[in-house]
C-alpha positions in Angstrom: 143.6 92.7 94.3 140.4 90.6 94.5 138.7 89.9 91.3 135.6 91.3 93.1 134.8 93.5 95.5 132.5 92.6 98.4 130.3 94.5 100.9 129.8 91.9 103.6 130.6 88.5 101.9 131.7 86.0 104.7 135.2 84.2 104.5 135.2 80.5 104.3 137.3 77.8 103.3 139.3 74.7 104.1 139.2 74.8 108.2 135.0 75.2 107.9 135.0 72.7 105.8 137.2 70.2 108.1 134.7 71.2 111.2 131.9 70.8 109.3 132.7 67.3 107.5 133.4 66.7 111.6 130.5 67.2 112.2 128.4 65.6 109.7 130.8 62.5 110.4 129.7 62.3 113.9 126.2 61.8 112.9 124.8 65.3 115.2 124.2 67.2 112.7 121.1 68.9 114.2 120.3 70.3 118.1 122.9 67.8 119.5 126.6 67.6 119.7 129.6 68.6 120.9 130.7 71.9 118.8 127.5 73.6 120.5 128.8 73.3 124.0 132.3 74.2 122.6 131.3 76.9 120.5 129.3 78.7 123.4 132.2 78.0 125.6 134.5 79.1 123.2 132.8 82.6 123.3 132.3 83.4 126.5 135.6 83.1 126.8 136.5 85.8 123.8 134.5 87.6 125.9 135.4 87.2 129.2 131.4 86.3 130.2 130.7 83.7 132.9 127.8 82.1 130.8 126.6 82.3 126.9 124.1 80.3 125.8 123.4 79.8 121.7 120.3 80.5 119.8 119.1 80.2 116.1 119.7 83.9 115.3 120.5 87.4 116.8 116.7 87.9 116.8 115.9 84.9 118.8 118.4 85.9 121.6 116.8 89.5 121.7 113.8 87.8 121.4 114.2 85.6 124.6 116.5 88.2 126.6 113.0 90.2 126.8 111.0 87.1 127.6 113.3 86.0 130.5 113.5 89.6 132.0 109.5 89.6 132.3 108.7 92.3 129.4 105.1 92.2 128.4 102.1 94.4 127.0 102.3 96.5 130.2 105.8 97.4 129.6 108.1 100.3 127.4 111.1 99.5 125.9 113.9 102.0 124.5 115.2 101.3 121.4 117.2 103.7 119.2 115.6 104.8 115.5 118.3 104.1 113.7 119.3 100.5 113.9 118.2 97.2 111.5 114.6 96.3 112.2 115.2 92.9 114.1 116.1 95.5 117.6 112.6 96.4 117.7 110.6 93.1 116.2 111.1 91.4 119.3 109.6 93.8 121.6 106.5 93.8 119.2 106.4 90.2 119.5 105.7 90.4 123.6 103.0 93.2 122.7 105.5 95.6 125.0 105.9 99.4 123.5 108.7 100.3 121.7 110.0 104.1 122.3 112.0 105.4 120.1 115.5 107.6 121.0 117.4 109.8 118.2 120.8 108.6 118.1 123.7 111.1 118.4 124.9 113.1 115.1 128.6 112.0 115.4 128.9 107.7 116.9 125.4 107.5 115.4 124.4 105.3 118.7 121.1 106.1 120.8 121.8 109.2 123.0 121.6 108.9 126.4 120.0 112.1 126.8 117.2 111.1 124.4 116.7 108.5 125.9 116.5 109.8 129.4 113.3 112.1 128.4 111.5 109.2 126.9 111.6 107.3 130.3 108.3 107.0 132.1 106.7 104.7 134.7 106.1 102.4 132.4 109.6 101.9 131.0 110.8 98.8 131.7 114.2 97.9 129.5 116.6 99.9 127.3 118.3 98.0 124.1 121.5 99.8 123.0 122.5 98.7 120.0 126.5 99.1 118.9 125.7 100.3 115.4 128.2 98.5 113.1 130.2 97.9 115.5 130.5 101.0 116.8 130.2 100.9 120.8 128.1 103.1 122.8 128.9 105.4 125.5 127.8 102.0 127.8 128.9 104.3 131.2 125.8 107.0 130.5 123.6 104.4 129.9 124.5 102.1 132.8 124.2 105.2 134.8 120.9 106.1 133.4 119.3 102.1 134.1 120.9 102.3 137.7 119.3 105.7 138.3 115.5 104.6 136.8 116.4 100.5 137.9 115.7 99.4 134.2 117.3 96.5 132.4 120.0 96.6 130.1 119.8 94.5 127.1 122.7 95.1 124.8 122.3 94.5 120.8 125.4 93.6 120.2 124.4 91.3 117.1 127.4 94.1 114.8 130.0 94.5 117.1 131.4 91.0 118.1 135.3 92.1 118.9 134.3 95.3 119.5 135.2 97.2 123.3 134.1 100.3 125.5 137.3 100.9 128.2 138.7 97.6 127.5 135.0 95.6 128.4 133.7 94.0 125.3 130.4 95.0 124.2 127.4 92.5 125.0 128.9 91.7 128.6 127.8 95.4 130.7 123.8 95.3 130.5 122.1 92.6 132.2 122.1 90.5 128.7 124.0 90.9 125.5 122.7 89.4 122.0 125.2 88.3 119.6 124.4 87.5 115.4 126.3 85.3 113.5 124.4 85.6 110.2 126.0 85.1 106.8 127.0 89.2 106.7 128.6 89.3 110.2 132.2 89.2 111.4 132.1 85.6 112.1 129.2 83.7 110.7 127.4 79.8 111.2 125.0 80.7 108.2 122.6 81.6 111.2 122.8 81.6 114.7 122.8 83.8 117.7 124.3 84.0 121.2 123.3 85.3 124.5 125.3 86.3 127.2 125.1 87.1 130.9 126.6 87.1 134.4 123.0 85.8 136.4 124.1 81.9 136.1 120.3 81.0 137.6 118.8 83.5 134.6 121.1 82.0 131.7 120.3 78.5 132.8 116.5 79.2 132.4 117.1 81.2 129.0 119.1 77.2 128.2 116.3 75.6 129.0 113.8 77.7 127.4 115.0 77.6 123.8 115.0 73.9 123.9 110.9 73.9 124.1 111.3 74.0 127.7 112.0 70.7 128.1 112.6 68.8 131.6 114.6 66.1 130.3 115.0 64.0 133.7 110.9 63.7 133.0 111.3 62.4 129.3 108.8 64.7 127.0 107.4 66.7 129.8 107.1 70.7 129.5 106.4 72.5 133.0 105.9 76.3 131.0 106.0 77.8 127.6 109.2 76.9 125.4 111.1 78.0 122.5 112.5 76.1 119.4 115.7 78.2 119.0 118.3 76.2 119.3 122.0 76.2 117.5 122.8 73.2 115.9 125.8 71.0 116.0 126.3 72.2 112.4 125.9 76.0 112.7 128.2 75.5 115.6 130.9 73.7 114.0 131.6 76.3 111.7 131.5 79.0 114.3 134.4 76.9 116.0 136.6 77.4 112.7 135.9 80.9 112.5 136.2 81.7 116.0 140.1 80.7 115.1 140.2 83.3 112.6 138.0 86.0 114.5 141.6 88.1 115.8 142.6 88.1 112.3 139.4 88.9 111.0 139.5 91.9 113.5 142.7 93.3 112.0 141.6 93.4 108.7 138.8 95.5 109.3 140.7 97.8 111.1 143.2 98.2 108.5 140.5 98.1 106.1 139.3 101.6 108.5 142.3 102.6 108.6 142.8 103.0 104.7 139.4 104.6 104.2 140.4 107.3 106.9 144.3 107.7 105.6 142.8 108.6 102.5 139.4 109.7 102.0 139.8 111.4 105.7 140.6 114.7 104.2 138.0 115.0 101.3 135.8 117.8 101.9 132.1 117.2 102.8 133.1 113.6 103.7 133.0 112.4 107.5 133.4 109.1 109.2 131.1 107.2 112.1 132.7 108.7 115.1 134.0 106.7 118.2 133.4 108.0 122.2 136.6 108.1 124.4 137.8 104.5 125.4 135.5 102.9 122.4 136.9 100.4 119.8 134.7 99.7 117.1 134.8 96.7 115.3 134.7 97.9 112.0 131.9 95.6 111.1 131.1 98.2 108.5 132.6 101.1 107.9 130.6 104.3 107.0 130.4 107.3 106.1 128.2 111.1 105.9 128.3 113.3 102.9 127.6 116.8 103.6 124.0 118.1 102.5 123.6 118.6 98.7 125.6 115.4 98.1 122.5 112.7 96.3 123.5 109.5 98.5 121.5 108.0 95.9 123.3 108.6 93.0 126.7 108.1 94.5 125.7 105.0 95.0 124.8 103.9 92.0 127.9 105.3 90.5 129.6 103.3 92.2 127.7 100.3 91.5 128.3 100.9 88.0 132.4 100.6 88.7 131.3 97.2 90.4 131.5 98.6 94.2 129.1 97.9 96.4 128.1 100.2 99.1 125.0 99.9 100.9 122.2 102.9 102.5 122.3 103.2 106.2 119.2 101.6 107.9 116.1 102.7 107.1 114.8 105.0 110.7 112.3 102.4 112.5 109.6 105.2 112.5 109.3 105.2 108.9 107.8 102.3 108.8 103.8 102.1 108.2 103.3 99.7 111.7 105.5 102.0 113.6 104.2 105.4 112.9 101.9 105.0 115.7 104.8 104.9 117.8 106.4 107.8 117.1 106.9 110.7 119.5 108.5 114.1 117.7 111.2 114.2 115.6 114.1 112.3 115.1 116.4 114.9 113.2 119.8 112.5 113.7 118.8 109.7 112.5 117.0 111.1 109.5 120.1 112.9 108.9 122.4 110.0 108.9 119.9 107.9 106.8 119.4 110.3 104.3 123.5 111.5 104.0 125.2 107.8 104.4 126.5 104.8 102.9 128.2 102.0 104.4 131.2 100.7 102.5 133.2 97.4 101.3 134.2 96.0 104.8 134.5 92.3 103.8 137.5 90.2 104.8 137.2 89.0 101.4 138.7 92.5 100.4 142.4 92.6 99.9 144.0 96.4 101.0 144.0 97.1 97.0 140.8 96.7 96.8 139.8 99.7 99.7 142.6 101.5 98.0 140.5 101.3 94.8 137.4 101.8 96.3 138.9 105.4 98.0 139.8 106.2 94.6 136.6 105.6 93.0 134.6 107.5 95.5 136.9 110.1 95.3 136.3 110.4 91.3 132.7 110.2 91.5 132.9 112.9 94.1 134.9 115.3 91.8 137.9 115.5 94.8 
């Protein structure tokens, strides 16, 4: 058993520090070098995409999906209520709309027939996000862009590994948006990645987060750039976790696995749920309490026993510069905020630890 339990804590060690002396060796430490290539190679591979191309965070490749794809202060975008804040920020940044869609009660992902009443002629893009890693139903929602002709821009930033009828998540919209913050499954400190099948769109997105630069004319800028390149460094240590990504997958399965096996049949407990041919990731697992269970103070119980476990994500419409936004209610992802905690999901973790952790929830819980 670890001596301490972690939420999200990233695993590092010997191989990232080889890559990263590499790196610092070679002299490209910053926007040039070799890992980036290798490293954006490296992932389009895992995921079986033609083209990704490597930004500074999982905002910036939201961020510059929407610019490439033309969104402005004309347009709407769909974005579920529940999900972390950086899903909508972007689409503020470009002056564009945000609409909010409830999620549904059970995967906790946008629901597609939410979302289908919010559409109006002004709608121009939908953002899915795989909620810790939990894949949405990407066939309704595919459907539903086809039907309206509206882009697809998956946030995939929690659900690297993850896949929806074998397809990994990020590759079915028209771009996907990868994270590799210090919390996620594989981390370069920061960093992002976007991904997509248009080779003539993802070589405009390459050029564009390099200040829009056209090299063959030295320092000359024919339109509005970005500075969000990855560097050589971020990317050398997403090379040496991209060798333990598979294994990092496992454990949080089996860390899921264990949580389920034995906190699965404590009453007024339930789990994130999965549609048919999804397979989360695990990023995080998480669970509901039934009403009349203080979130709050299970919580902090548990903090006391030195286990961490997180609130779900505050709804977006809660916020003070969102409230104008909002359209009805959003009963689901109220619900889920208000009854749900995410738990230790860190490859850190050994099995003992989730073991422990089941127990302690279980004593808190009076079960």
């Amino acid at each position: 058993m670890s001596k301490n339990i972690f939420l999200d804590a990233p695993s590092l060690g010997a191989l990232e520090k080889k890559y990263l002396n590499r790196a610092i060796d070679s002299g490209y430490v910053s926007t040039v070098g070799p890992f980036v290539p290798r490293f954006e190679t490296q992932l389009a591979g895992f995921l079986k995409s033609p083209r990704s191309v490597s930004v500074q965070s999982g905002t910036a490749a939201l961020h510059i999906s929407l610019y490439e794809l033309g969104i402005s202060c004309e347009d709407e975008v769909i974005v579920p209520a529940l999900t972390f804040i950086a899903t909508v920020n972007p689409v503020i940044y470009l002056q564009a709309k945000p609409v909010f869609a409830d999620v549904d009660i059970n995967t906790w992902n946008i629901s597609a027939k939410d979302l289908e009443k919010r559409i109006t002629k002004k709608t121009k893009a939908i953002i899915p996000v795989h909620l810790y890693g939990n894949p949405c139903n990407m066939d309704e929602i595919m459907a539903i862009a086809k039907k309206y002709k509206l882009y697809v821009i998956e946030d995939a930033t929690e659900s690297l590994g993850a896949t929806y009828k074998n397809k990994h998540t990020g590759t079915f919209g028209d771009l996907g948006c990868f994270s590799f913050n210090g919390n996620k499954t594989i981390t370069t400190g920061g960093g992002g990645m976007v991904v997509g099948r248009n080779q003539k769109r993802m070589e405009h997105i390459k050029f564009l987060v390099n200040q829009a630069r056209d090299e063959a004319k030295g320092y000359y800028h024919p339109e509005p750039g970005f500075n969000y390149r990855m560097t050589n460094i971020e990317a050398a240590l997403g090379l040496a976790q991209m060798e333990k990504l598979k294994m990092f997958l496992r454990k949080k399965k089996l860390f899921n696995d264990v949580y389920r096996e034995n906190l699965g049949n404590v009453s007024g407990l339930k789990f994130q749920e999965q549609y048919p041919g999804a397979k989360s990731s695990w990023w995080l697992t998480a669970i509901t309490l039934e009403k009349g269970i203080d979130v709050a103070k299970l919580q902090k119980k548990l903090q006391k026993k030195l286990i961490p476990a997180r609130r779900i994500f505050v709804p977006l419409t809660e916020f003070p510069h969102h409230k104008k936004y909002k359209q009805g209610e959003y009963k689901n992802a109220y619900s889920i905020y208000e009854n749900s905690l995410c738990l230790p999901s860190s490859v850190l973790n050994s099995k003992e630890d989730i073991y422990k952790v089941c127990k302690a929830i279980k004593g808190v819980l009076g079960r």
